[in-house]
LOROKE-75679 format. One record per residue: y, z, x of N, C-alpha, C in turn; residue in three letters. Coordinates in Angstrom, 1 decimal. Atoms other than C-alpha are relative to their C-alpha. Last residue first. Layout:
<marbas>
<<Y Z X> <Y Z X> <Y Z X> ALA>
...
</marbas>
This chain:
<marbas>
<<-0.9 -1.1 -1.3> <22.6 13.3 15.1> <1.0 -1.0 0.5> UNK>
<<0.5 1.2 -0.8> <21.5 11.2 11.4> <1.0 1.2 1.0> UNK>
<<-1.2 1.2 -0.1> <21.5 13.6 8.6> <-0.5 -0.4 1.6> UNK>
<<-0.3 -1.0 -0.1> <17.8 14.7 7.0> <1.3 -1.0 1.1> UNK>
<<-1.0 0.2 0.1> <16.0 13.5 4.0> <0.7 0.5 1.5> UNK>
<<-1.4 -0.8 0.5> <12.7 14.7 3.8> <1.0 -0.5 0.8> UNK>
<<-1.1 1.0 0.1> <9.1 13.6 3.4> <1.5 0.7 0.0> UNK>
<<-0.3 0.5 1.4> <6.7 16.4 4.2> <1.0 -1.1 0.4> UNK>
<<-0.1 -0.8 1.3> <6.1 18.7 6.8> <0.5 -0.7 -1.0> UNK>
<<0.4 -0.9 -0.4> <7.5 16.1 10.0> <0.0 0.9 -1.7> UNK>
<<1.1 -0.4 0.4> <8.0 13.0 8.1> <-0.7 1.3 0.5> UNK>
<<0.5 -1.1 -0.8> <11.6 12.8 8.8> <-1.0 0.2 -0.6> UNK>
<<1.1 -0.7 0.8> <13.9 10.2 7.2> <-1.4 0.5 1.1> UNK>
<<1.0 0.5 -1.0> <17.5 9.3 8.8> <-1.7 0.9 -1.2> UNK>
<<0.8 -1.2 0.0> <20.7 10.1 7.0> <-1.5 -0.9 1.0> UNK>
<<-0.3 -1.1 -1.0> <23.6 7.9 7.2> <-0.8 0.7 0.5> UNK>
<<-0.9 -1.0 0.2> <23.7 6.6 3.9> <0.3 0.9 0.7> UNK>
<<-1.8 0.4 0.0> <22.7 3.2 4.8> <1.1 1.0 -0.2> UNK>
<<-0.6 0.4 -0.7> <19.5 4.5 6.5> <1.4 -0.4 -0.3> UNK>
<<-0.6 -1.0 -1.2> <18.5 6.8 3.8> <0.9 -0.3 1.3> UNK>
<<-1.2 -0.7 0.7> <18.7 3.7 1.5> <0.4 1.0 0.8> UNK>
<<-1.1 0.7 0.2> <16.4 1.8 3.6> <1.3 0.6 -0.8> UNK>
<<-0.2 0.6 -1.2> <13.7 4.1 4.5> <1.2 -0.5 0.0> UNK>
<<-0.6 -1.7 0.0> <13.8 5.8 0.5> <0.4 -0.7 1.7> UNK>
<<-1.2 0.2 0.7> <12.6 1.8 0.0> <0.9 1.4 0.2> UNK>
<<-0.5 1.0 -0.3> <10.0 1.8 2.3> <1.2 -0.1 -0.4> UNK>
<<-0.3 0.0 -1.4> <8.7 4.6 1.1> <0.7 -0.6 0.6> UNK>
<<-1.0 -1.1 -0.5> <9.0 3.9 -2.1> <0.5 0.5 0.8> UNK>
<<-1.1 0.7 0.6> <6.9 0.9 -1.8> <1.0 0.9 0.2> UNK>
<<-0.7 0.4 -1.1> <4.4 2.8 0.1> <1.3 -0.7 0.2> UNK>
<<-0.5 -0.6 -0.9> <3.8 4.8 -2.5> <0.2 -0.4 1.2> UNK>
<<-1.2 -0.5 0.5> <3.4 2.1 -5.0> <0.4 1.4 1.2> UNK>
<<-0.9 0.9 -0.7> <0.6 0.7 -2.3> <1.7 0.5 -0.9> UNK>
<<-0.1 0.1 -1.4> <-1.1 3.8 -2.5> <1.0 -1.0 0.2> UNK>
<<-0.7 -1.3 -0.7> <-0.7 4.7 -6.0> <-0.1 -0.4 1.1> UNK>
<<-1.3 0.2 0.1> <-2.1 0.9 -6.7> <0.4 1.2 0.3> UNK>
<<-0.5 1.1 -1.4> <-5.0 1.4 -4.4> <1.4 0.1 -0.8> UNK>
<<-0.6 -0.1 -1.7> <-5.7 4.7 -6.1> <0.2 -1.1 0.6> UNK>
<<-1.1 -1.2 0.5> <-5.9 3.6 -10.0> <0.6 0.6 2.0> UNK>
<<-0.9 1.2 0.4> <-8.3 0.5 -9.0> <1.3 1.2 0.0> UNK>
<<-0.3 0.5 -1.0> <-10.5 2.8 -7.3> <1.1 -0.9 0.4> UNK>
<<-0.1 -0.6 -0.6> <-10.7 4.9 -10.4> <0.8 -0.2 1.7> UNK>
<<-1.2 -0.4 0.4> <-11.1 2.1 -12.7> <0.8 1.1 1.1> UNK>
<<-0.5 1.3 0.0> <-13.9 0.6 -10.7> <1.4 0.5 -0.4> UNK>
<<-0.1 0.3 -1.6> <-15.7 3.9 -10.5> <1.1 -0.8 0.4> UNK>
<<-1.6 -1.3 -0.6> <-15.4 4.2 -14.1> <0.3 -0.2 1.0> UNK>
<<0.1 -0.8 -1.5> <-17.6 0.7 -14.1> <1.1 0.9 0.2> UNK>
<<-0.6 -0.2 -0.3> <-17.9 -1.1 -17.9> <-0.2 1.1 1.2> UNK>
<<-0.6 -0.8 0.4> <-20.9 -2.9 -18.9> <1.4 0.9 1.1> UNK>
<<-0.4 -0.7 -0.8> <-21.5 -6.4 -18.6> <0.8 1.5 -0.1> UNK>
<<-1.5 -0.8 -0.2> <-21.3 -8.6 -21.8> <-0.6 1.7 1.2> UNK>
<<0.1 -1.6 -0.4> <-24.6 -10.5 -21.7> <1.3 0.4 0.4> UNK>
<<0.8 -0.9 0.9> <-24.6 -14.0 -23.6> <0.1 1.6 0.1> UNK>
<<-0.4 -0.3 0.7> <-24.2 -16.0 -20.9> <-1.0 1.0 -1.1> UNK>
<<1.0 1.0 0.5> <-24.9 -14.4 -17.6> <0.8 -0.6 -0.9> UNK>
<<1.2 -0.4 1.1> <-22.0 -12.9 -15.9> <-1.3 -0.8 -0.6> UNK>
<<1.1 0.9 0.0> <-19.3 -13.2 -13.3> <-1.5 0.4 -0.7> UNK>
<<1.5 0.6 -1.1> <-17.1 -10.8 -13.9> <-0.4 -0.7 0.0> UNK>
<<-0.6 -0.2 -1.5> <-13.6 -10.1 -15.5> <-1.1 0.0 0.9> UNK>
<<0.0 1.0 -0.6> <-15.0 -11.0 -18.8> <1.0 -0.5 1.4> UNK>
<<-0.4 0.9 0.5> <-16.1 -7.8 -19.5> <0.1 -1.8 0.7> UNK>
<<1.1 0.6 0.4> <-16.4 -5.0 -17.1> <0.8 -1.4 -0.6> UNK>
<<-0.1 0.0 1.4> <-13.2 -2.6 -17.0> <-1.3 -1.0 -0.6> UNK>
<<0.1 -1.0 0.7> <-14.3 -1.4 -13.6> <0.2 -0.3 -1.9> UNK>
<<1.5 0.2 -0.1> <-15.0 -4.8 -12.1> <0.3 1.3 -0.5> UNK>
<<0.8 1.1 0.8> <-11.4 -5.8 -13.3> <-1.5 0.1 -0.1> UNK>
<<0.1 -0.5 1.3> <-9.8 -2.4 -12.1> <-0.9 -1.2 -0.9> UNK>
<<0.4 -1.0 0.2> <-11.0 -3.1 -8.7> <-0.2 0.6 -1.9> UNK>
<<1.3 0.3 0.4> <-10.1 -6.4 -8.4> <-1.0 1.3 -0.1> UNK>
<<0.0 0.5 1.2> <-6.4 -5.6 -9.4> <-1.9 -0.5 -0.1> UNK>
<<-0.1 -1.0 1.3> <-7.0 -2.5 -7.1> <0.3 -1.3 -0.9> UNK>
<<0.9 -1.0 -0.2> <-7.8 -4.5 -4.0> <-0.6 0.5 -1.1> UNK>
<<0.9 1.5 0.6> <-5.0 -7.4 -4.8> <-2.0 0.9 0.0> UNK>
<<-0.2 0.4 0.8> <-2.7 -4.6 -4.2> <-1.4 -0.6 -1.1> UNK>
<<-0.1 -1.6 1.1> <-4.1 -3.0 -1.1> <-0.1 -0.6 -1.6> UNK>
<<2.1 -0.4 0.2> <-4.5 -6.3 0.1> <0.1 1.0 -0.9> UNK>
<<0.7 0.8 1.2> <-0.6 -6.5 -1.0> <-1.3 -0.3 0.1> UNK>
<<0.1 -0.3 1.0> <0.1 -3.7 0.9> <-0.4 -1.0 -1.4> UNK>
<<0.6 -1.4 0.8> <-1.4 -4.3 4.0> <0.0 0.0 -1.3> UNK>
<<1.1 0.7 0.4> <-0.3 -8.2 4.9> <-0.9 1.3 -0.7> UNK>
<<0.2 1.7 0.6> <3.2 -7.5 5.2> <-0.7 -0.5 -0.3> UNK>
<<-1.0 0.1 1.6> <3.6 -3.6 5.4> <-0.3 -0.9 -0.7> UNK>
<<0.4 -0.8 1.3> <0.4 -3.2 7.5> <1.0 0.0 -0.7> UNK>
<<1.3 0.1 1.1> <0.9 -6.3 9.3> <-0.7 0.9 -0.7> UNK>
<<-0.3 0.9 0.6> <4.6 -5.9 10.3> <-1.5 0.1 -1.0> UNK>
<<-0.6 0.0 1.4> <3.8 -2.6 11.0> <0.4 -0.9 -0.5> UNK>
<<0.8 -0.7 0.4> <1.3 -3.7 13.9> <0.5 0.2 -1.4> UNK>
<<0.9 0.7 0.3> <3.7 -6.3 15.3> <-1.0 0.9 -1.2> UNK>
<<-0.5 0.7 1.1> <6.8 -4.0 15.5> <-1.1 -0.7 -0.4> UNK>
<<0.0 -0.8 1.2> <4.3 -1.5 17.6> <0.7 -0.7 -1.0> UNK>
<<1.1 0.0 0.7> <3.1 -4.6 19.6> <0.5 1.5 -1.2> UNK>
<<0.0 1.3 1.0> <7.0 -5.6 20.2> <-1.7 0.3 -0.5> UNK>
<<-1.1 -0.3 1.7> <7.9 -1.9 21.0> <-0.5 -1.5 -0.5> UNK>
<<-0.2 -1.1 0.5> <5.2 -2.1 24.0> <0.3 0.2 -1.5> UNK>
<<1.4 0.3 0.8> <5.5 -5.2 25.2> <-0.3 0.9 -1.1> UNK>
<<0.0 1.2 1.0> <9.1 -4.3 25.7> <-1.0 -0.2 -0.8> UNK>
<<-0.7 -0.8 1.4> <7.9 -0.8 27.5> <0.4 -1.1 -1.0> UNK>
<<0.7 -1.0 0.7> <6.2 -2.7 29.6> <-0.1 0.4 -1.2> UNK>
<<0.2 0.7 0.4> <9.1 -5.5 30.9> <-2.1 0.6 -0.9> UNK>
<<-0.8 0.3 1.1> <10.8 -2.6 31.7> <-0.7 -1.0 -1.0> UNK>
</marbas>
């Protein structure tokens, strides 16, 4: 018994730290992503030399936030489905489905 406890308290542990400390790396990932992508004075530079702009940067910056906004949602479809009864079902996709 005292197994299985450990158990559910390292799976609560684990999602704690990719909800809690995940998504806002994620976050803070893509704001420094999009800043080395837009160049400028979002770098560390010489003076004088304006730094040219990094698609790459924009790019990388554009999927961390879709990632962490799709986790948001997530999370949030979690909680509502829960009060309304229903339960949420990752098998084949996201979907809605009632609680047995």
């Amino acid at each position: 018994m005292l197994a299985t406890e450990t158990g559910m308290l390292g799976q609560v542990l684990l999602v704690s730290l990719v909800l809690g400390a995940g998504l806002p790396t994620l976050f803070a990932l893509g704001l420094r992503s999009m800043a080395w992508g837009t160049g400028g004075d979002a770098e560390e530079h010489a003076a004088g030399v304006q730094p040219r702009p990094h698609p790459l940067g924009r790019v990388l910056g554009v999927l961390c936030f879709a990632l962490a906004a799709a986790g948001v949602v997530l999370g949030i479809t979690v909680v509502v489905a829960s009060g309304l009864g229903h339960e949420l079902s990752l098998g084949g996709g996201p979907l809605l489905v009632e609680k047995a």
